[in-house]
C-alpha positions as CSV (number, residue, x, y, z in Angstrom):
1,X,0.0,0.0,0.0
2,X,1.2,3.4,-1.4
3,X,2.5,6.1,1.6
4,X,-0.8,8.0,2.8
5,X,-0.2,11.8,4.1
6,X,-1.5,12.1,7.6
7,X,-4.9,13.5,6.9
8,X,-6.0,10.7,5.0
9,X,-5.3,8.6,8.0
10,X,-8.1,10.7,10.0
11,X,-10.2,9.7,7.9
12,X,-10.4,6.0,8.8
13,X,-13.8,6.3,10.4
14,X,-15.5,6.5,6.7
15,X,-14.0,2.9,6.1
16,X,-17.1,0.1,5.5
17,X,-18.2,-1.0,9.0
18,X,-17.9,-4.8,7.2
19,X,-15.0,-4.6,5.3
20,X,-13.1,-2.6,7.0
21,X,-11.5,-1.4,3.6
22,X,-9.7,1.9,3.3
23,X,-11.6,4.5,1.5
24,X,-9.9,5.7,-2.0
25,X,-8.8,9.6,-1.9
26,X,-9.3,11.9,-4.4
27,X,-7.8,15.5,-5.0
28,X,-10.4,18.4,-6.5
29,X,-7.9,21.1,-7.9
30,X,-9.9,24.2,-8.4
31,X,-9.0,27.5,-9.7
32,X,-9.2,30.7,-9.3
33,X,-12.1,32.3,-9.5
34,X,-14.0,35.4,-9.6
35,X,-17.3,35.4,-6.9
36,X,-20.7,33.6,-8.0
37,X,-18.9,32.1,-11.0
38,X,-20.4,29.1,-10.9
39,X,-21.0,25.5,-9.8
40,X,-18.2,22.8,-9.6
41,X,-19.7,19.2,-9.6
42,X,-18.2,15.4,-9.0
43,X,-19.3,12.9,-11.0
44,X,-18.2,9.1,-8.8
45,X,-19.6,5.4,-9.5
46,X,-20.9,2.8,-6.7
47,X,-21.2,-0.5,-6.0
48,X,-23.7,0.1,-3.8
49,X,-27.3,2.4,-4.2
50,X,-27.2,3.3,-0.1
51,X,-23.6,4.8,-0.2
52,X,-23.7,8.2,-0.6
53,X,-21.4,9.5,2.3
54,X,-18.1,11.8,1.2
55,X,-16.2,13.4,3.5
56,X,-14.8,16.6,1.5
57,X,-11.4,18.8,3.0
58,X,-11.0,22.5,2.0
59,X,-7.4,23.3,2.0
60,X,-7.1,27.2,0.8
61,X,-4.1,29.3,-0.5
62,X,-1.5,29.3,2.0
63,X,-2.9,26.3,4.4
64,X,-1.7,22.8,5.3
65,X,-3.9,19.9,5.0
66,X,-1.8,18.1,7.7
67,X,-3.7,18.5,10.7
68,X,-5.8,21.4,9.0
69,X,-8.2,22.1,6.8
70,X,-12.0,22.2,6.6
71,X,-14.3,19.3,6.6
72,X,-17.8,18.5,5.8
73,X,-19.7,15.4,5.0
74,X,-21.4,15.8,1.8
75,X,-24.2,13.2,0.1
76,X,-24.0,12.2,-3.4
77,X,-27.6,12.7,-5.1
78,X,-29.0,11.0,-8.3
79,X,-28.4,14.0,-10.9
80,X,-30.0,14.8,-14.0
81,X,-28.9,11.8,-16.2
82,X,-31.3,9.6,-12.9
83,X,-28.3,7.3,-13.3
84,X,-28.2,5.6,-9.5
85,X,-25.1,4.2,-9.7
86,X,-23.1,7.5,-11.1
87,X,-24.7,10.0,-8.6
88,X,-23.2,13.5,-8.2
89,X,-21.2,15.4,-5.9
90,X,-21.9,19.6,-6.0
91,X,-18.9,21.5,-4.0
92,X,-20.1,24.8,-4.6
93,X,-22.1,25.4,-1.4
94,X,-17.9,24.6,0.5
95,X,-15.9,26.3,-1.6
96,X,-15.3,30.4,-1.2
97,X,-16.3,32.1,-3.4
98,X,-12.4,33.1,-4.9
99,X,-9.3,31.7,-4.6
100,X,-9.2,28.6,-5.4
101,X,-7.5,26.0,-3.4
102,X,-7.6,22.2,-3.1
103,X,-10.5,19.7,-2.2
104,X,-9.7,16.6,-0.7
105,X,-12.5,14.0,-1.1
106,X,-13.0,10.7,0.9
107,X,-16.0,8.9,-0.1
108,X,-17.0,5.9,2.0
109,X,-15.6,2.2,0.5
110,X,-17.3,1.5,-2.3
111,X,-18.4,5.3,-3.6
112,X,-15.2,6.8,-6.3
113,X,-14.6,9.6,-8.2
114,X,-14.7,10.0,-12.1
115,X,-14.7,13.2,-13.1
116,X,-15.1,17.0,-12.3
117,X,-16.9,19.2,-14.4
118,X,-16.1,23.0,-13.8
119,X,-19.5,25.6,-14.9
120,X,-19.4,29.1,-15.2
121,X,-22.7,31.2,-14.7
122,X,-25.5,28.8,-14.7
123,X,-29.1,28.7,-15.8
124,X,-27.4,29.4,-18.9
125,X,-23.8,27.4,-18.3
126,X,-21.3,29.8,-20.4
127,X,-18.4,27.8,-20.2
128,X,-17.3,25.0,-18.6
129,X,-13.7,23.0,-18.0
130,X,-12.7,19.8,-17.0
131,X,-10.7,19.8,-13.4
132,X,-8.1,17.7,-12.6
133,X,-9.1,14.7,-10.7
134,X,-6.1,13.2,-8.9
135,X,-5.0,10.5,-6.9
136,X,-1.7,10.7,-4.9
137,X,0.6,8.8,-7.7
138,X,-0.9,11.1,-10.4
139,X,1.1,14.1,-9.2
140,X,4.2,14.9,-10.6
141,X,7.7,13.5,-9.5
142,X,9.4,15.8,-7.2
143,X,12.3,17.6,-8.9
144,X,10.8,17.2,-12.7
145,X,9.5,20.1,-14.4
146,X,6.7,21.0,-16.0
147,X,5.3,23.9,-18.1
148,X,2.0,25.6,-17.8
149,X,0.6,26.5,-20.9
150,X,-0.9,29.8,-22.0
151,X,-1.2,32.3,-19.6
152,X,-2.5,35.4,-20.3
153,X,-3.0,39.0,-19.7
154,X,-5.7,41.5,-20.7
155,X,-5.8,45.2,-19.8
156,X,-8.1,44.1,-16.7
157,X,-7.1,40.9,-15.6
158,X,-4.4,38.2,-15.8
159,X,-4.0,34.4,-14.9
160,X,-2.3,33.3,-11.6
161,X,-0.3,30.3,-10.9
162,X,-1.1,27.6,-8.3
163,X,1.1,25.3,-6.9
164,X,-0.1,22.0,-5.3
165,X,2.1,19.6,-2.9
166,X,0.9,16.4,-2.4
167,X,3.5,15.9,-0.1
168,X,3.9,15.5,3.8
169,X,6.5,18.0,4.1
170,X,6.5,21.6,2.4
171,X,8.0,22.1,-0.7
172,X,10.2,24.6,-2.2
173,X,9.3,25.6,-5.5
174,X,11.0,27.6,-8.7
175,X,9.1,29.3,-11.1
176,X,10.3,30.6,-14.7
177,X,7.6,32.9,-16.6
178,X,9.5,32.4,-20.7
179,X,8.1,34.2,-23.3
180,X,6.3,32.5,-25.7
181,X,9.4,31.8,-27.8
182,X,11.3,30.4,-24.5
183,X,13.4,33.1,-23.7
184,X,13.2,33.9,-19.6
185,X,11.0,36.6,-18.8
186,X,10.9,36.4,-15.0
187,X,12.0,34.0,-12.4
188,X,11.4,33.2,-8.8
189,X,13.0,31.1,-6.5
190,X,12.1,29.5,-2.8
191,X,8.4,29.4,-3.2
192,X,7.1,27.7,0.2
193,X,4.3,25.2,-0.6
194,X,2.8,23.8,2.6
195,X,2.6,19.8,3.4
196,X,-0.6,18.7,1.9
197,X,-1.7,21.9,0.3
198,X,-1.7,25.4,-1.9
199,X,0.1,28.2,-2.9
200,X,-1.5,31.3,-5.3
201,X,0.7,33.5,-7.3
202,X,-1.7,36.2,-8.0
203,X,1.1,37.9,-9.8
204,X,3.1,35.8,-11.8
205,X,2.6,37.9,-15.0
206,X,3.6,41.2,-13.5
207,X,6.6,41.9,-15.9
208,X,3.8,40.8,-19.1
209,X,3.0,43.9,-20.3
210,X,-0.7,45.2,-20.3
211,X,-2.4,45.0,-23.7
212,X,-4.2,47.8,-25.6
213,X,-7.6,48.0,-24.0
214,X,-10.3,45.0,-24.6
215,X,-6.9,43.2,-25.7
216,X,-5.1,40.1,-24.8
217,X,-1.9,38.6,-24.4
218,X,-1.4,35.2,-25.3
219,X,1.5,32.0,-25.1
220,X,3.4,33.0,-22.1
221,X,4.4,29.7,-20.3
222,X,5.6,28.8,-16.6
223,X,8.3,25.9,-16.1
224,X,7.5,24.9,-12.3
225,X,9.8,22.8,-10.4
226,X,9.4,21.6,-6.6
227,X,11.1,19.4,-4.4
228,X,8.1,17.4,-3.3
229,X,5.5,15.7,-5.8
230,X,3.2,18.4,-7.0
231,X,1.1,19.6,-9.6
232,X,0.7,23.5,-11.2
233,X,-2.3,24.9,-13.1
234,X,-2.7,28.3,-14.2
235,X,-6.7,29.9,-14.2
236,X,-7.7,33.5,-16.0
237,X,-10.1,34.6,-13.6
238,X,-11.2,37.3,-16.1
239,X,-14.2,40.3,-15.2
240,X,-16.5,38.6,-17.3
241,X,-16.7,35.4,-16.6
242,X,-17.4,34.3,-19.0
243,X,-14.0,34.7,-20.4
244,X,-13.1,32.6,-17.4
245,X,-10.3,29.9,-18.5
246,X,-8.2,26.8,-17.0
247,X,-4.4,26.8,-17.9
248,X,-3.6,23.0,-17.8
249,X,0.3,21.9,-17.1
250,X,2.4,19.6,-20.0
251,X,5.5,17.8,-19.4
252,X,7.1,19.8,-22.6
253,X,6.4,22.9,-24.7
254,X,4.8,22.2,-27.9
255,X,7.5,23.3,-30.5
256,X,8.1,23.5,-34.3
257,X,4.6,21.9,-34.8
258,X,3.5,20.3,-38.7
259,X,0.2,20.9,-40.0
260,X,-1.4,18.0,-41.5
261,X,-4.7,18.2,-44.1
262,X,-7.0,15.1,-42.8
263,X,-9.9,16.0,-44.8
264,X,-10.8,18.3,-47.6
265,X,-14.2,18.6,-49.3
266,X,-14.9,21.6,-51.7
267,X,-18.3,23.2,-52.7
268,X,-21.4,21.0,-51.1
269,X,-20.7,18.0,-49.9
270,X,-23.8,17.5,-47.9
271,X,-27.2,18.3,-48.4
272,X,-29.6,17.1,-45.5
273,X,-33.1,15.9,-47.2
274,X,-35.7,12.3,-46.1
275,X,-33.8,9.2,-46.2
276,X,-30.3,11.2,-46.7
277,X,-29.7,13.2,-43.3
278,X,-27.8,12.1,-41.4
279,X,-23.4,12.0,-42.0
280,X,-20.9,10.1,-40.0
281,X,-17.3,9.7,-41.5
282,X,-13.8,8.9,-39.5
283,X,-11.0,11.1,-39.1
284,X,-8.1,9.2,-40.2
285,X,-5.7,10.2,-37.1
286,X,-2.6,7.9,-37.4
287,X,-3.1,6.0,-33.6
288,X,1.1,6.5,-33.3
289,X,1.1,10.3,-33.6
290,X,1.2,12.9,-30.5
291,X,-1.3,15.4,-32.3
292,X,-1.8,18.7,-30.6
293,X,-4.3,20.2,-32.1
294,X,-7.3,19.5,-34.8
295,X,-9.5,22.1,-36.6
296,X,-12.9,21.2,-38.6
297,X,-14.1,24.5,-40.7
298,X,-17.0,24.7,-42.7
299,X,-20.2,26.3,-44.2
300,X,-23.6,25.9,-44.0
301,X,-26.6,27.0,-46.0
302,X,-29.1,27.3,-43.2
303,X,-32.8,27.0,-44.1
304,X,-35.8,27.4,-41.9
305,X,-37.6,23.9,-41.1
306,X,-40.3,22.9,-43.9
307,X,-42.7,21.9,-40.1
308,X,-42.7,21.4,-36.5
309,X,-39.1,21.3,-35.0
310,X,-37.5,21.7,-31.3
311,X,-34.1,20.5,-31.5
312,X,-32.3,20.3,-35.0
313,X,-29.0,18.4,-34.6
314,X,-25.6,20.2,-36.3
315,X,-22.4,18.9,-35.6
316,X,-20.7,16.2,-33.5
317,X,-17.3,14.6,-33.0
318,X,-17.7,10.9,-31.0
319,X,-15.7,7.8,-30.6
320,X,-16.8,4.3,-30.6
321,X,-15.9,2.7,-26.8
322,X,-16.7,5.0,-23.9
323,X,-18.9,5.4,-20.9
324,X,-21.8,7.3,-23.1
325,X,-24.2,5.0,-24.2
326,X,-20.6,3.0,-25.4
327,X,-19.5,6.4,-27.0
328,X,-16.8,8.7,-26.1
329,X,-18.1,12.5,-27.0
330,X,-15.8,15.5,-27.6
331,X,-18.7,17.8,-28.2
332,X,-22.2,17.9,-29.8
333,X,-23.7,20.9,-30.8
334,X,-27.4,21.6,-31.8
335,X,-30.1,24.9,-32.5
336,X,-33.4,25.1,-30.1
337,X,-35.1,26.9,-33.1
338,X,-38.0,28.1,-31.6
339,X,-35.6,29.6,-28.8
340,X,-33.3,31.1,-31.1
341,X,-30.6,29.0,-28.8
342,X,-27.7,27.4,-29.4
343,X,-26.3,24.5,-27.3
344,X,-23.1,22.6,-27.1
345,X,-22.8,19.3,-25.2
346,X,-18.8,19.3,-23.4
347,X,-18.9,15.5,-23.7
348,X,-19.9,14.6,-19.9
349,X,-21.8,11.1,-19.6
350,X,-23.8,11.8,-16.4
351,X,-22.8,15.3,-14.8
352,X,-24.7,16.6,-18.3
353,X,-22.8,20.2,-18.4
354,X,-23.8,22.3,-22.0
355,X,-23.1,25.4,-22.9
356,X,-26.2,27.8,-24.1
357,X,-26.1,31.0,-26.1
358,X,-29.2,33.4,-27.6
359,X,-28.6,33.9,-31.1
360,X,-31.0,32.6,-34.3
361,X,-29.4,30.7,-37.3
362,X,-31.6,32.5,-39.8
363,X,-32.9,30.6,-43.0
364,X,-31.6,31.7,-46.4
365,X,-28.3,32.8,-44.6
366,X,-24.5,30.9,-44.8
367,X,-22.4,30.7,-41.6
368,X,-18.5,29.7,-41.2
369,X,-18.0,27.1,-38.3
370,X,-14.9,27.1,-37.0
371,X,-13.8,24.6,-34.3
372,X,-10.3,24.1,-32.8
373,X,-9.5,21.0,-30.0
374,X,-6.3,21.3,-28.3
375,X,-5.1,18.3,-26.2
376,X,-2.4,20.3,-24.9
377,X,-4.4,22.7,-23.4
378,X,-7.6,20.7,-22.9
379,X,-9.7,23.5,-24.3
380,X,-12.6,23.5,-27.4
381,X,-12.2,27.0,-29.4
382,X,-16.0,27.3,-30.6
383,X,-16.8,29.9,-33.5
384,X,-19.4,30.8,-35.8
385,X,-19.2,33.6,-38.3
386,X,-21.9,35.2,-40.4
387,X,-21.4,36.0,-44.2
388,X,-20.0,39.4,-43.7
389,X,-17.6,37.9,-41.3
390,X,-19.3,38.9,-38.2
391,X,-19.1,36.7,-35.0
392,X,-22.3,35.2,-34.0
393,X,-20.4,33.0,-31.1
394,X,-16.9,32.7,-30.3
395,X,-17.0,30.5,-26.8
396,X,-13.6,29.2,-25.8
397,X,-14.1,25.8,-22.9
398,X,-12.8,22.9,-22.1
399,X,-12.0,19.5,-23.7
400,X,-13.3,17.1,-21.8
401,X,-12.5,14.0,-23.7
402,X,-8.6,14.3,-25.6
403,X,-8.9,13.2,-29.1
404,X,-7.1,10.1,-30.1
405,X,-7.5,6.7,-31.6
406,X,-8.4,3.9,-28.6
407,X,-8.1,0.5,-29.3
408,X,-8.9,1.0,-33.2
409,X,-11.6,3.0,-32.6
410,X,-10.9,6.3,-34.6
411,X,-12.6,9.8,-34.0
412,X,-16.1,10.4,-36.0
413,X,-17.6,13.6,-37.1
414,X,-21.2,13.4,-37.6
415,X,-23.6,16.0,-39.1
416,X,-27.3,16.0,-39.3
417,X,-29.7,13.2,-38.1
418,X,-30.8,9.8,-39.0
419,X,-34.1,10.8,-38.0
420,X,-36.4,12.1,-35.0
421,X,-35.6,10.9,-31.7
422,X,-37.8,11.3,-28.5
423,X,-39.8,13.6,-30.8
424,X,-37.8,16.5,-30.2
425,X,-34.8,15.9,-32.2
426,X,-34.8,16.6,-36.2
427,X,-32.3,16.4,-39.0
428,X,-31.7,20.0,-40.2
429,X,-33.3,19.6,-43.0
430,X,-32.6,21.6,-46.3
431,X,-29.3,22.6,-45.2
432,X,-25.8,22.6,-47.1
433,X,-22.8,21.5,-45.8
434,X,-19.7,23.1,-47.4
435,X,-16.2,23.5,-48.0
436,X,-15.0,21.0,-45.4
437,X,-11.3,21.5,-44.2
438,X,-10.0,18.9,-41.3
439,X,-6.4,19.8,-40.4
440,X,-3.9,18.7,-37.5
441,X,-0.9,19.7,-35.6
442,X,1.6,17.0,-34.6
């Protein structure tokens, strides 16, 4: 049995009365934040329909989890999806409002942990990222280094850097802020971490330079190193949250990157009519290759439905093998016509977080779709243009699901429908897809 830091060993009363097991500890790292931005839910799995018991730890900025923090004793509940054996967990109602900080969860034998799902604003969600969801092993080797990706500064706000030791001891940290081409912008040395818990640099971009207003600065990385096994994240806790962002860590820089053309269809390639509307087709990623990034662009002719419609499906990216009705999603994305709302599904089998913005897709009109996944950065770049080039939505969140080949299951783009489901969902019928263009980084 793997070394357990000491506060896990409190929390042997939540082992099973019969089995005496120990219970499995997860770590919730959550970012900075500003107040009221939203809701941060646990997905876990059971074995058994009466456990619903998890003991959750607070451990802010600056604390020690070692003989500290704060604990409550949370129940899971059966959430949207009425799936009883993957009940949720919601954290908002213990975490502050800002800050940030480390949750530690215990759930009673029997009761894990699959994933976190991260929602800004809610009652419409307007952006959403996946969390890391660790267990002690997961965190990195004391004395590597890793590189957080992508912080940025605008001319009202800028993302901080956290630091998370996992172990029993405090750590000692160095941070190097390097330009986006890798030269060495700023550096600190002899950042204190405590045993079991947090520390915030609020500042780590002050020698970025502020930005024109309304603008943005982009690619500047952090190498952290520590002397304990830890994990870094960055977060843009911008004004509007919307804008709000998660800055994932790599274990390398992605450098002198190759674009690669996976598919390319000009002029109409698909025209959704009866008995023709529905199109599924694989992306041919080679299952060897490390690919960063992937972009599908189109058009579409958008027509008004020919009769009653709710839902009208658009586009989707899925793999084959997954715990989604045996999929994997990386997002769907579908119009509420009557609303005049558009909604995009993050990929989450249970916890059921999508993203929702006003705006119609008007009939006789052509929109541009643009939509960039990064692995690195664990982030879906969502954007739709009008046919003067205006933006209609431009939501950046995150990736739930990296895409990759599993098992020789490759990555499928679907558009349209095969027909109406639950009498709600319809095939956009009459509409033109255009001018396909799938390309890679690797």
């Amino acid at each position: 049995m793997r070394r357990l830091p000491l506060l896990i060993l409190a929390l042997a009363f939540l082992c099973s009365s019969a089995a005496f097991a120990q219970p499995t500890i997860s770590y919730v790292l959550i970012p900075s934040q500003v107040p009221g931005a939203g809701a941060t839910k646990v997905e876990l799995v059971r074995t058994d329909l009466t456990l619903t018991a998890v003991q959750a730890t607070y451990v802010g900025p600056g604390e020690s989890g070692v003989g500290g923090g704060t604990s409550t004793t949370l129940q899971a509940y059966v959430g949207p999806s009425t799936s009883k054996p993957n009940p949720l967990l919601n954290l908002t109602p213990v975490l502050p409002g800002e800050g940030g900080g480390m949750m530690i969860l215990a759930p009673v034998a029997g009761l894990n942990t699959v994933e976190v799902s991260f929602e800004v604003e809610q009652a419409p969600v307007k952006t959403a990222w996946k969390l890391p969801l660790l267990g002690e092993a997961d965190f990195f080797p004391a004395k590597s280094t890793i590189f957080v990706l992508n912080l940025v500064k605008a001319s009202d706000a800028a993302s901080n850097l956290q630091i998370f030791n996992v172990g029993a001891t405090a750590a000692t940290c160095t941070v190097q802020v390097l330009r986006p081409k890798g030269s060495l912008l700023d550096e600190r040395d002899g950042i204190q971490v405590p045993a079991l818990g947090v520390t915030n640099l609020a500042d780590v971009m002050r020698r970025v330079g502020t930005p024109g207003a309304g603008g943005l600065n982009g690619g500047v990385n952090a190498a952290v190193t520590c002397d304990q096994p830890f994990y870094a994240m960055g977060s843009y806790a911008a004004t509007n949250r919307w804008d709000t962002r998660v800055e994932f860590p790599a274990t390398q820089i992605p450098t002198n990157l190759t674009t690669v053309t996976l598919d390319s269809r000009p002029g109409t390639f698909f025209r959704v009519k009866q008995g023709a509307s529905d199109l599924t087709f694989p992306v041919n990623l080679d299952p060897t290759v490390n690919y960063h990034t992937m972009t599908i662009a189109f058009d579409v002719a958008v027509k008004d439905p020919p009769s009653f419609t709710v839902f009208r499906n658009v586009v989707g990216m899925f793999r084959h093998g997954g715990r989604r009705f045996n999929k994997t999603l990386f997002f769907g994305s579908f119009e509420n016509f009557d609303k005049k709302k558009y909604v995009i599904d993050v990929g989450t089998p249970f916890i059921e977080t999508t993203l929702k913005y006003l705006f119609p897709l008007v009939g006789g009109r052509t929109y541009r779709f643009n939509i960039t996944l990064d692995n690195d950065q664990h982030s879906n770049h969502y954007v739709i243009t009008d046919q003067s080039g205006a933006v209609v939505m431009d939501t950046l969140a995150g990736l739930y699901n990296d895409f990759e080949t599993v098992n020789g299951n490759q990555v499928q783009i679907e558009m349209g429908l095969g027909g109406v489901a639950d009498n709600a969902y319809f095939p956009p019928y009459g509409w033109a897809f255009q001018n396909l263009d799938i390309t890679a980084t690797k």
